[in-house]
C-alpha positions in Angstrom: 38.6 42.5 111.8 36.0 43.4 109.7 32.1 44.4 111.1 30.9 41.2 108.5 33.2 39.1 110.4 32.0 39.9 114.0 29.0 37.6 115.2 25.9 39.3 115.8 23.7 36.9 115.9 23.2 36.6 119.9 22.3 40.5 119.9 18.9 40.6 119.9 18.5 43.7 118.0 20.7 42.5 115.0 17.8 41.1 112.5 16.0 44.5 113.3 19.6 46.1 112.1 20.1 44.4 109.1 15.8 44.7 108.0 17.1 48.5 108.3 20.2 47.8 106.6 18.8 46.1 103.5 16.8 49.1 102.9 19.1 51.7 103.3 19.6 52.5 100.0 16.1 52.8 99.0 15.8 54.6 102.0 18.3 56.9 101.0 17.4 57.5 97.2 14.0 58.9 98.7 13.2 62.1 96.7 12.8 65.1 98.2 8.8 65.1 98.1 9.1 61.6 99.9 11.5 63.1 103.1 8.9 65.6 103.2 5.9 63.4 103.1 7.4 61.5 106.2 7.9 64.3 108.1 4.5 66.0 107.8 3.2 62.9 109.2 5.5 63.0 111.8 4.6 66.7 112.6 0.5 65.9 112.3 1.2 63.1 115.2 2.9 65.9 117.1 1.0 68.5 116.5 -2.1 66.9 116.4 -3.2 63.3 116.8 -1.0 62.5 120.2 -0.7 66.4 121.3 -2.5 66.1 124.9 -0.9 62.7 125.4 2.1 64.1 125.1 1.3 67.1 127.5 0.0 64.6 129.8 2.7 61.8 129.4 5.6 64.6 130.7 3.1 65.5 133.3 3.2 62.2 134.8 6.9 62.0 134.0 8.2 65.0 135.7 5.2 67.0 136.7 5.9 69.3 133.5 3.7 72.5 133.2 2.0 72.2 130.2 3.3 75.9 128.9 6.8 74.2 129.3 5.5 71.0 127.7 4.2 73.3 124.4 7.4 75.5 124.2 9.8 73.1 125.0 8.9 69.9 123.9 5.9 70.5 120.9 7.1 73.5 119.5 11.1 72.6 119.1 9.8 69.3 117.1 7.3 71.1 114.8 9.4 74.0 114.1 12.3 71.6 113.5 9.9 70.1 110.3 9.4 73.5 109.0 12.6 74.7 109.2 13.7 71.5 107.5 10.6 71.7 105.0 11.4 75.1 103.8 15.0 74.6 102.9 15.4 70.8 102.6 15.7 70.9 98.4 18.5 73.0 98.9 20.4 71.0 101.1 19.5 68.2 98.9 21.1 69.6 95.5 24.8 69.0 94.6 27.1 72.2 95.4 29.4 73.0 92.7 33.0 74.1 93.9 35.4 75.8 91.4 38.1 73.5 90.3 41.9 74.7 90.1 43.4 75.0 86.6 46.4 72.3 87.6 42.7 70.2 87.3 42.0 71.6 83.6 39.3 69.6 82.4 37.0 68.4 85.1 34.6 70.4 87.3 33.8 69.6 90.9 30.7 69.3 93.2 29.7 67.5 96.2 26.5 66.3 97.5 25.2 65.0 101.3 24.3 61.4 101.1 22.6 59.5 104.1 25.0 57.8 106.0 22.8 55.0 106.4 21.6 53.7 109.5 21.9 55.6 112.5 21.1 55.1 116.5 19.8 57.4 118.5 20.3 57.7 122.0 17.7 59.7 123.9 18.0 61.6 127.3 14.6 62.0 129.9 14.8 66.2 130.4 13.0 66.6 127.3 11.8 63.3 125.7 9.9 64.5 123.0 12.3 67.1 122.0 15.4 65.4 122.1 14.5 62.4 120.6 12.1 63.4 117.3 14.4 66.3 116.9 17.4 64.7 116.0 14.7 62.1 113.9 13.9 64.9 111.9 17.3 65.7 110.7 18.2 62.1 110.4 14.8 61.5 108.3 15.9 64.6 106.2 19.0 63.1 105.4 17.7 60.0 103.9 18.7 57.3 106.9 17.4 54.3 108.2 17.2 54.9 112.3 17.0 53.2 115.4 15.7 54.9 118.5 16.8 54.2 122.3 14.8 57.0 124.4 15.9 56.8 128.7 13.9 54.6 130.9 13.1 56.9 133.2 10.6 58.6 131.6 8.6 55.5 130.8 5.4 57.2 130.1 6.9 59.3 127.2 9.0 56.7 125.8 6.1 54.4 125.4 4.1 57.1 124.4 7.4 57.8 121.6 6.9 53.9 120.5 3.5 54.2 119.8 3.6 57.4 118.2 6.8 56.0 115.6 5.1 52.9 115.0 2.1 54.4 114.0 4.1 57.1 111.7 7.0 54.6 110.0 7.5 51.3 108.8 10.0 49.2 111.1 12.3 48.9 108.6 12.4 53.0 108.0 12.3 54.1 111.6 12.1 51.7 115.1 12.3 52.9 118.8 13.3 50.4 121.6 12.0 50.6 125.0 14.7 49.1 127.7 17.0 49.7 130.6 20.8 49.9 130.1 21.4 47.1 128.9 19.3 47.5 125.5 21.5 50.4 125.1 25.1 48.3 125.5 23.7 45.9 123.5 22.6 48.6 120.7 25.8 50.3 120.6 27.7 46.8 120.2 26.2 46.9 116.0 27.7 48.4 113.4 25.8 51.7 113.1 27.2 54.1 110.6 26.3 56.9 113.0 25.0 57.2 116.5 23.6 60.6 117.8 23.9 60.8 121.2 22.6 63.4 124.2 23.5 62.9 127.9 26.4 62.9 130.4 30.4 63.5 129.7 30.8 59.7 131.2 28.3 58.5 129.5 29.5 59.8 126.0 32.4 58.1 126.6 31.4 54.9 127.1 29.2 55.5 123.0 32.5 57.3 121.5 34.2 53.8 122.9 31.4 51.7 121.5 31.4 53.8 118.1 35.2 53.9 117.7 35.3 49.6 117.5 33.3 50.3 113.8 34.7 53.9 113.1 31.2 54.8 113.2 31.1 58.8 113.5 29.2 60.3 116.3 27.2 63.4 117.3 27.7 63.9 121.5 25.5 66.6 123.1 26.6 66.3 126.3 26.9 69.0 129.5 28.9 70.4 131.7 29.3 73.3 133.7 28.1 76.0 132.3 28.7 79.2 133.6 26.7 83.1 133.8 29.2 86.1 134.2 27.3 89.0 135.8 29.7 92.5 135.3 29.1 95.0 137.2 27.9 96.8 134.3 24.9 94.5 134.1 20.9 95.4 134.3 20.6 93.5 137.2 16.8 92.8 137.7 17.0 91.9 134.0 19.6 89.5 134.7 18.0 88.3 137.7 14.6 87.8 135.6 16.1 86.4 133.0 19.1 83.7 134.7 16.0 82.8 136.9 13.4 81.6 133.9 16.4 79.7 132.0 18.1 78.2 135.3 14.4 76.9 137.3 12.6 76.1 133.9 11.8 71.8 134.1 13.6 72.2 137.6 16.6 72.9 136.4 17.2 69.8 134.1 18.3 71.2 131.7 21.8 70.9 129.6 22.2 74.8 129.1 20.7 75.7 132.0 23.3 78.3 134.0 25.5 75.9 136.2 26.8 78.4 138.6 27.2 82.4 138.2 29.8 84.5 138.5 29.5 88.2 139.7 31.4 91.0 140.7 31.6 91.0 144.3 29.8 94.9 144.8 26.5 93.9 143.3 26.2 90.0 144.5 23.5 91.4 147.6 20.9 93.5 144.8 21.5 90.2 142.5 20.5 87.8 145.0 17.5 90.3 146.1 16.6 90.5 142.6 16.5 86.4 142.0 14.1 86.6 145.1 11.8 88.2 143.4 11.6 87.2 140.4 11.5 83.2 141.9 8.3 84.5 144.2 6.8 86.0 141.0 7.5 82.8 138.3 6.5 80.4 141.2 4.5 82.3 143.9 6.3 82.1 147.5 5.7 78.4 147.6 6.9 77.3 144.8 6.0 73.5 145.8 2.1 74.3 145.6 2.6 76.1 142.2 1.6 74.7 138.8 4.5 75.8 136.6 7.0 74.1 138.6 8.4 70.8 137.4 9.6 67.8 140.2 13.0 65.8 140.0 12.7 62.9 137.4 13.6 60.3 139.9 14.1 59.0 143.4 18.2 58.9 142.7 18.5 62.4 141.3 16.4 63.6 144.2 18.7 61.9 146.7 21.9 63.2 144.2 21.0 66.9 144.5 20.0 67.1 147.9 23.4 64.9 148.8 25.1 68.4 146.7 23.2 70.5 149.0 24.3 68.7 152.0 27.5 68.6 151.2 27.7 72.6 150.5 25.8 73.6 153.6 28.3 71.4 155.6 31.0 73.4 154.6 29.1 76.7 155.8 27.6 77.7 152.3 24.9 80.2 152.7 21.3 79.7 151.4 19.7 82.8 150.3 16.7 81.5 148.8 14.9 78.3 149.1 16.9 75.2 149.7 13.0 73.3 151.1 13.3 69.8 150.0 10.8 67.1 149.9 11.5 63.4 149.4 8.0 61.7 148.6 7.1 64.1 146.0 11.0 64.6 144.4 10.9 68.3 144.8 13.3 70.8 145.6 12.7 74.2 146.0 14.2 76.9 143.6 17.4 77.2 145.6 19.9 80.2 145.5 23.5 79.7 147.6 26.2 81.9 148.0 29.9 81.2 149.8 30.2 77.7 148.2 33.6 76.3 149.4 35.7 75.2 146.2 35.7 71.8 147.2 31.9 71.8 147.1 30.5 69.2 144.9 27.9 71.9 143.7 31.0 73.8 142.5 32.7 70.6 140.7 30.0 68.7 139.1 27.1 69.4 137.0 24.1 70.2 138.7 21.5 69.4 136.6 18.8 70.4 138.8 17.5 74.0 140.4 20.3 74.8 142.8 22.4 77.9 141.4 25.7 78.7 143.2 26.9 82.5 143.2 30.2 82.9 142.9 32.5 86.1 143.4 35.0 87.8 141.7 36.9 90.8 142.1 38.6 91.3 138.4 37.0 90.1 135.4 40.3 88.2 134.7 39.5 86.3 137.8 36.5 85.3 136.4 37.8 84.6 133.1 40.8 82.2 134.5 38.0 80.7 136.9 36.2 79.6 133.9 39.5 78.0 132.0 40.0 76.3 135.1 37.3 74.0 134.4 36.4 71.8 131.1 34.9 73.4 128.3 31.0 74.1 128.8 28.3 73.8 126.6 27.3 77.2 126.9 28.5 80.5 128.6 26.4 83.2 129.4 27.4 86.6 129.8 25.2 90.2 131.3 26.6 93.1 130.6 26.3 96.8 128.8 30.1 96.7 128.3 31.1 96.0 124.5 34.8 95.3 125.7 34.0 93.3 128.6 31.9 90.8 126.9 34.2 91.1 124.1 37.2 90.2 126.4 35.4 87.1 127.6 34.4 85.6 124.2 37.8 86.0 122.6 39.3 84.3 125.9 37.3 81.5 127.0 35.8 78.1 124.7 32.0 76.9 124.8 29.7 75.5 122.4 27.6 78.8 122.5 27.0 82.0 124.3 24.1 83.7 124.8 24.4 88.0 125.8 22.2 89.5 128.0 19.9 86.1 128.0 20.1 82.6 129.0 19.1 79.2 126.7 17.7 81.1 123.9 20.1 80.1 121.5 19.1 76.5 121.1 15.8 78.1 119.6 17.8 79.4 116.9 17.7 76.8 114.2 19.9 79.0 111.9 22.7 78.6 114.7 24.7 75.4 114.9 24.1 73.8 118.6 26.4 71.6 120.3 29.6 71.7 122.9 33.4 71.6 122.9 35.9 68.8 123.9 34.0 67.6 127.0 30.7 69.1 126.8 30.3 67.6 123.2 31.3 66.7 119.7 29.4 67.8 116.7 26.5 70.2 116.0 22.6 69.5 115.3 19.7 71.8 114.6 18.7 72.9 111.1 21.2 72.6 108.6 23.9 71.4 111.1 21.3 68.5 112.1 21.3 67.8 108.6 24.7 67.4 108.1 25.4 65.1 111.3 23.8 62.5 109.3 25.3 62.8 106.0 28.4 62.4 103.9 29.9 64.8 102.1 30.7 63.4 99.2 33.4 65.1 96.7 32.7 64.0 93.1 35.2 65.3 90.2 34.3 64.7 86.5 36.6 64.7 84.0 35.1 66.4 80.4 37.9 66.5 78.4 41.9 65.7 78.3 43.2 66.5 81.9 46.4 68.6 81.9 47.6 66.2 84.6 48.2 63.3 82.2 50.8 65.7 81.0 52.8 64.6 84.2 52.4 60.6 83.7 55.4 58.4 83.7 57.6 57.9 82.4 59.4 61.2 84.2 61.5 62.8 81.7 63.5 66.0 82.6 60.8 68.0 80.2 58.5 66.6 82.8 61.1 67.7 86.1 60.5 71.4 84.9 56.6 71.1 84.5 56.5 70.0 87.8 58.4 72.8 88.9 56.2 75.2 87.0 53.3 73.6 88.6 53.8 73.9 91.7 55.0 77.8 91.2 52.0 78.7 89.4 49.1 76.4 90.2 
């Protein structure tokens, strides 16, 4: 069946889709100077005109520090634009290829066009961030695009509406405010692409939506991602560092270290040495500090401290922290050591600031522990040893690795970002964002005679040994 044949007209979203639609190829055949244009305006309502409402919209979303609201959520948009500004007329220009001399005659380029319109489908750990940061590579692309941020930051996606409303014309850019079900019914049209960031389970349910219009996707998802400490490491260093990356937003974060795995002889001086450092980022009462961040909502809250429950039931140790507090969502900085394997802490993705430590004897052990889960979305490894962290690059999968550090990677806009098989499909950022949403289109122009019409019918036997020789020599 084709998508024109489907009746869309009880989706409430659909005139919205085809206003975007109609325009798409204006849109698209925006020059270069135009992209630009629309993204400075985006990046002087960031930056500028709706700055502190922003700082103070996460605030009152999830208690966000405002250093953590700058560095995490301003400054990934902005320098998004100028990354995107600075090499956006490249991306936009054809790229020649050669063109093989079976092909005498023609020459060969290709070119990224918009794929048209797009959805985007926004998570609540970093609102800002993970919503105007894919915008900006779908804007520098040349699509038309529709915006679904989560309802549970309500503050910041309203804040989001007024902001894109303000910057764009509905029928260039739109964001929808709703629960769930504005989502289901989004994903039931005909996008050309849909960018999505979230959960495994929930990327299944867009690739399923997607795959009834062949609509290509982008799926940053999660997963458990793991830290191997060697016993080679600099362990307050790790400690330090694992600590920042892991507790930063409370521990909501996609990359943030899932669980870690550590030789067995310096487990003790690493726990010590996440003690301090915890006391130091948050002061020894973390709950009274001002650069701690609170759980987004009451069922998250009541989600992790079930996972804590559930390990401390089956005689899991908790070194440091484990304090919860139900009217104000928070939960202490927590370090726990001899999980049980059948712990949910040790089988699902956290997504919040409880780190399990987990022992290992061999670094094969450690390696094989790894395979024995699905593919993570980042894997972090400490050590001084060349061969060992060579050893578990070449043998494990993940959609990036960091050595001797923890998140930074995502910074990186030259590096592509995204996961593997379950943690995601597709990369974003930079260039990479740029090419989620376009085509690459092959073009061949012929100049002159091809020496392929030499091969036409009819097929004579003259012909039988040209083929032959083509095939040998071209």
């Amino acid at each position: 069946m084709s998508r024109n044949s489907i009746d869309f007209s009880k989706n409430p979203y659909y005139q919205l889709f085809l206003k975007q639609r109609s325009q798409q190829f204006k849109i698209g055949n925006m020059p270069y100077s135009q992209r630009i244009k629309q993204l400075k305006k985006l990046k002087t309502a960031i930056e500028v005109t709706y700055r502190d409402r922003i700082i103070e919209a996460l605030h009152k979303d999830l208690n966000k520090p405002k250093v953590e609201a700058e560095l995490t959520e301003i400054y990934p948009i902005i320098s998004e634009i100028k990354f995107a500004k600075s090499n956006l007329r490249q991306w936009m220009r054809k790229q020649k290829v050669d063109t093989p001399m079976s092909m005498l005659g023609s020459s060969s380029y290709y070119i990224y066009e918009p794929k048209g319109v797009c959805l985007i489908i926004s998570p609540w750990n970093f609102p800002f961030n993970l919503t105007f940061g894919p915008l900006v590579s779908a804007i520098a692309a040349g699509n038309a695009v529709i915006i679904k941020p989560s309802e549970m930051t309500p503050n910041s996606s309203a804040l989001m509406a007024e902001i894109v409303a303000n910057v764009f014309s509905e029928d260039e850019v739109a964001l929808l405010e709703g629960e769930v079900e504005a989502s289901t019914q989004l994903l039931q049209l005909p996008f050309n692409h849909i960018f999505f960031t979230g959960s495994p389970s929930v990327g299944k349910i867009v690739m399923s939506a997607a795959a009834k219009h062949l609509a290509s996707v982008t799926l940053e998802l999660g997963g458990k991602s793991p830290t191997v400490i060697d016993n080679t490491a600099n362990i307050d260093k790790a400690a330090k560092r694992i600590v920042w990356g892991k507790f930063m937003n409370a521990g909501q974060i996609c990359v943030s270290p899932d669980y870690v795995l550590i030789d067995e002889s310096i487990k003790e001086r690493f726990i010590k040495a996440c003690r301090k450092w915890i006391e130091q980022y948050f002061t020894n009462t973390p709950k009274t500090s001002d650069s701690y961040a609170r759980i987004v909502t009451q069922k998250h809250f009541e989600r992790l401290q079930s996972h804590l429950d559930d390990a401390k039931s089956l005689n899991a140790k908790v070194d440091v922290g484990g304090e919860v507090e139900a009217d104000s969502k928070y939960i202490a900085p927590t370090i726990i050591s001899d999980v049980n394997q059948e712990a949910k802490l040790l089988n699902e993705e956290i997504f919040g600031p409880i780190l399990p430590i987990v022992t290992y004897k061999t670094l094969d052990e450690a390696i094989a522990y790894i395979n024995s889960k699905e593919r993570p979305l980042a894997l972090y490894i400490y050590s001084s040893s060349k061969r060992n962290t060579k050893q578990i690059i070449r043998n494990t999968r993940a959609g990036g690795t960091c050595i001797n550090n923890s998140v930074i990677h995502y910074a990186n806009h030259n590096l592509p970002f995204g996961g593997v098989n379950n943690s995601g499909i597709g990369k974003s950022h930079g260039f990479y964002g740029f090419k989620a949403f376009s085509n690459q289109r092959a073009v061949v122009k012929q100049h002159t005679y091809g020496i392929n019409e030499l091969l036409f019918p009819p097929y004579t036997s003259f012909k039988e040994k040209l083929a032959k020789l083509t095939i040998k020599w071209f």
